[in-house]
N, C-alpha and C positions, 0 to 999 in steps of 0.2 A: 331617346327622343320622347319627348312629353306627348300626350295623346291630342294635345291643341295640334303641335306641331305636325302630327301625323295623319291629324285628320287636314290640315291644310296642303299636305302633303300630296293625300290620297286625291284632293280637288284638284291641282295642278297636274297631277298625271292621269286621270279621267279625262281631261281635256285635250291630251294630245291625241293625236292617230295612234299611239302605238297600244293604247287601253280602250282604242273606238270599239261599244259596243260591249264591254266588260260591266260586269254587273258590281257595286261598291266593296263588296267583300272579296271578289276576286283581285280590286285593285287594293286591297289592304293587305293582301297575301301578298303583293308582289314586291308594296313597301318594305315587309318583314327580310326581304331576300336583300338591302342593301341599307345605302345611307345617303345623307343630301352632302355635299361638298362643295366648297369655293374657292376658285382660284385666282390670283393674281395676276395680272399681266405677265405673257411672254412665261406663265408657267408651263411645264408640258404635263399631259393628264398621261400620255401614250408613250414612250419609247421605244424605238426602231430595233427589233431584235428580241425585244425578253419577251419571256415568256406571257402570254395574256392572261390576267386577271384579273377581269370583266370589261363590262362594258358601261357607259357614260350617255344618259340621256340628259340631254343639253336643253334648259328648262330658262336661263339669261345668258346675253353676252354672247359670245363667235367663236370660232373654233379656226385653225388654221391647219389640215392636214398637207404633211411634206415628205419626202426620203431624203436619206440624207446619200448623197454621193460617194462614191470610192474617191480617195484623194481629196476630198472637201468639199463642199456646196450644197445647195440645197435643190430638189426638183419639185414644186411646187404642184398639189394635185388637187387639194379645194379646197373652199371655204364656206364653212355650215351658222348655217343659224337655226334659232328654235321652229321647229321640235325636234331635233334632227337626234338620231340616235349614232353612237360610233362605238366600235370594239365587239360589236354583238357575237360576230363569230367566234372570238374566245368564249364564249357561254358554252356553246354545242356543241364545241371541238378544242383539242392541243393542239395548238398553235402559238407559233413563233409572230410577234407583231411587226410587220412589213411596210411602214410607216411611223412617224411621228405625229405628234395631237400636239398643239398649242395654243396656248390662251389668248385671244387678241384682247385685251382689257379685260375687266373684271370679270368672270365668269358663276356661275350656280348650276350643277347637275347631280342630279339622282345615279349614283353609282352602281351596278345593280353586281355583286359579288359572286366571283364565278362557283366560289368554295360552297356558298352556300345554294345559290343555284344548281350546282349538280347535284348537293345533298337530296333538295328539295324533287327533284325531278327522279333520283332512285326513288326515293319514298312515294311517288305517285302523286306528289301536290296540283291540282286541274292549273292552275295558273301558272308555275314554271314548265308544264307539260305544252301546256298551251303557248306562250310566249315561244318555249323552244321548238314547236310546229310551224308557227309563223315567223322565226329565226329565218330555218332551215329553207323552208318553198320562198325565200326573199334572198337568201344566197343561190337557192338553183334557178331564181329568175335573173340574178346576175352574171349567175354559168350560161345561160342560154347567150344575154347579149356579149360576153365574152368571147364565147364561141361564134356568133356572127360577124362581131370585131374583127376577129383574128383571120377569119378564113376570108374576109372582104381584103384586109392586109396582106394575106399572103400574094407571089407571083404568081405568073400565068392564068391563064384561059381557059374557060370551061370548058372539059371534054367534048370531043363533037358526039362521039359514041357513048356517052354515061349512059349507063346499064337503067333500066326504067325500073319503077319500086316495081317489090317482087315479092314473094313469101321467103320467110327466114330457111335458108338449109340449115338444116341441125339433124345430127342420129342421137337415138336416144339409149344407146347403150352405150355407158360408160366404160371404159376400157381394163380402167382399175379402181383399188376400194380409194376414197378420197380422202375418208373421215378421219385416218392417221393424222393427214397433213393439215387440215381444219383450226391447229391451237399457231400453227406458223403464219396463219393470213391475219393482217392486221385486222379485219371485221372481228376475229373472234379471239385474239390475243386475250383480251379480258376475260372470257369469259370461263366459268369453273366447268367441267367436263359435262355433266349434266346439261348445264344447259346449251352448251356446246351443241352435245346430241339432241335438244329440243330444238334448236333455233337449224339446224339441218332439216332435221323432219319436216320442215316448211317448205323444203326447198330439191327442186328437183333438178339434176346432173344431165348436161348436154354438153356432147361434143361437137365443135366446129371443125371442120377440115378449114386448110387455109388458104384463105380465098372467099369463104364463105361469108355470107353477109348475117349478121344480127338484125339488122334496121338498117333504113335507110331513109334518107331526109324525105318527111313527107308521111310513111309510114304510121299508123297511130302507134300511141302508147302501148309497147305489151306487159310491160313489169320493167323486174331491172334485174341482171346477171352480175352473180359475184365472180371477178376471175379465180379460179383454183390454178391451172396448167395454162402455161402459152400465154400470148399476150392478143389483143386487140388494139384496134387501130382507130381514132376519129377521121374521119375526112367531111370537108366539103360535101353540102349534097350536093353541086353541083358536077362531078365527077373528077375534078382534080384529085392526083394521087397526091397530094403533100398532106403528111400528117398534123392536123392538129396536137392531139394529145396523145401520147402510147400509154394504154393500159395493162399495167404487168397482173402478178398474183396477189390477190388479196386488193385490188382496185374494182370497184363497183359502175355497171354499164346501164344505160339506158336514161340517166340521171340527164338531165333536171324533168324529162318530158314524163317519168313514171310521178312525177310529184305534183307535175300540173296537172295531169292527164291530158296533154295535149299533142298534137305530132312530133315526132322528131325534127329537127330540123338540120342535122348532121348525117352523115353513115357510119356505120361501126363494122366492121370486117376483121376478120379474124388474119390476124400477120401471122400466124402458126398455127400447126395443129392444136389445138386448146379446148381446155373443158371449164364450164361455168355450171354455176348452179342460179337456176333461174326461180323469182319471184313473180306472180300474175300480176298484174295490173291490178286485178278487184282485191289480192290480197293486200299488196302497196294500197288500196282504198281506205282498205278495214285497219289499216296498221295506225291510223289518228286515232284511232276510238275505242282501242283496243288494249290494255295496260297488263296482259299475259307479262309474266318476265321474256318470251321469247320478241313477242314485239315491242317492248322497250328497249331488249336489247340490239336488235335489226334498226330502227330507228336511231339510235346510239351510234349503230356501225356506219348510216347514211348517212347522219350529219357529220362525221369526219369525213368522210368520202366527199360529199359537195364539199364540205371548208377545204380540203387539200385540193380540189378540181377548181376551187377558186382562184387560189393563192398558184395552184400551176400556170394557168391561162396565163392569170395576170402577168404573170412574171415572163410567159412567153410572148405575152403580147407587147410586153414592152421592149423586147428584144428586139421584135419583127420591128414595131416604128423605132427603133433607134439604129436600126440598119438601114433602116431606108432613110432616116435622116445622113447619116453616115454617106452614103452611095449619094446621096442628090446633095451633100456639099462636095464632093471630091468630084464629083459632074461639074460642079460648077468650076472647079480648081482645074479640070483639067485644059 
């Protein structure tokens, strides 16, 4: 790219929302992270299934996002225009892409490449760090409304007896040593033994008996629990026992509200005897501002956690309304 082109470049994406407030050198690091592209009509930028390898800031032209059906057809989910960004979740996280992208006439977008986006973001660059901060809190504001979607969708009645917000039961003696098991959970697969052991020392071991509550809708922010033992449960805060999401070992809790810092708006209840290791809310503060290798790599392990809490919902949510499309045509057949 010639330095005309790049500085015309860096003017086009200073203008949109997604560099609102970036200083010109910050948006000329982020140019470096990719390259401009054009497409064709009815080309596809995305493919349903492969692996993600970046993301597409859509700068002319429309986007047509689709799934493609079991058996054949298409299910139609939107259509973007500029400034709109797509694929961003492949930047923060491994992920499989769960839709298709396609060109409605000619299209121009800044491609922003994931290979070199993660390079940039191990290395400490402010601008891929930053980009992938405001990624991250833009898919767990997605998790939030997912999570209202889905439990508005689900059956039944709020409980007449729902249990009123309450303090967390937790004992704080761990039953057994955990840190064997720490390279098995997906948060710390990656990481080499050292800082394995660093990124634990953050974090301190609670038991839940089962039954016990973590949070519950309404509750402020306290941090966020990595599961180790046992699972946890989401529910409605309005007291229906129908499970939202079940969190096994190595799934991260308290997420999206430890990111906003905002209340819960779910409950979390322990479905088994289970042990977590818990992060403070003020530590989850400090973790933006903070570039330790322990908090890059905690921040690493959250933003797959949110991408996978994404991609679960959705995929449960679309289950729920195609059931219930399902059930109110066979009502009508009956």
């Amino acid at each position: 790219m010639t330095d005309e082109a790049a500085s015309a470049l860096i003017g086009r994406l200073a203008a949109l929302p997604l560099c609102a407030g970036w200083p010109d050198h910050a948006v000329a690091a982020l140019v470096r992270l990719g390259q401009m592209m054009r497409f064709e009509a009815q080309a596809r930028l995305i493919r349903q299934g492969e692996p993600a390898g970046g993301a597409f800031v859509l700068l002319s032209g429309a986007l047509d996002v689709y799934r493609s059906l079991p058996g054949g057809g298409e299910l139609d989910l939107a259509h973007l225009a500029p400034p709109a960004i797509v694929g961003d979740i492949g930047l923060v996280a491994e992920v499989r892409r769960t839709a298709n992208v396609r060109a409605c006439g000619d299209v121009e977008a800044f491609c922003i490449e994931r290979r070199l986006f993660r390079a940039a973001c191990e290395l400490g660059d402010p601008s891929a760090l930053r980009l992938a901060g405001e990624t991250v809190a833009r898919i767990g504001a997605l998790n939030a409304q997912l999570m209202t979607q889905l439990a508005a969708a689900l059956p039944g009645a709020p409980a007449a007896d729902a249990v009123p917000t309450a303090a967390v039961r937790v004992d704080e003696e761990p039953d057994f040593d955990h840190r064997p098991f720490l390279p098995l959970l997906k948060p710390f697969q990656a990481m080499p033994p050292a800082l394995c052991d660093a990124v634990n020392a953050w974090l301190t071991p609670r038991r839940l008996a089962r039954g016990a509550a973590l949070y519950r809708g309404g509750d402020a922010a306290s941090g966020l629990a990595i599961v180790v033992r046992g699972a946890l449960e989401l529910r409605p805060a309005d007291g229906r026992p129908q499970a939202l999401l079940m969190l096994g070992p190595g799934a991260i809790a308290g997420l999206p509200a430890a990111l906003a810092g905002a209340p819960h708006t779910v409950c979390c209840y322990a479905r088994e005897h289970s042990l977590v290791l818990e992060l403070s809310q003020a530590a989850c503060a400090e973790l933006e501002t903070n570039d330790a290798p322990p908090a890059l790599a905690l921040r690493a392990a959250i933003a797959q956690s949110v991408a996978d809490s994404a991609l679960a919902l959705g995929n449960r949510l679309a289950q729920q309304v195609g059931l219930q499309r399902a059930q109110s045509l066979l009502a009508q057949q009956a």
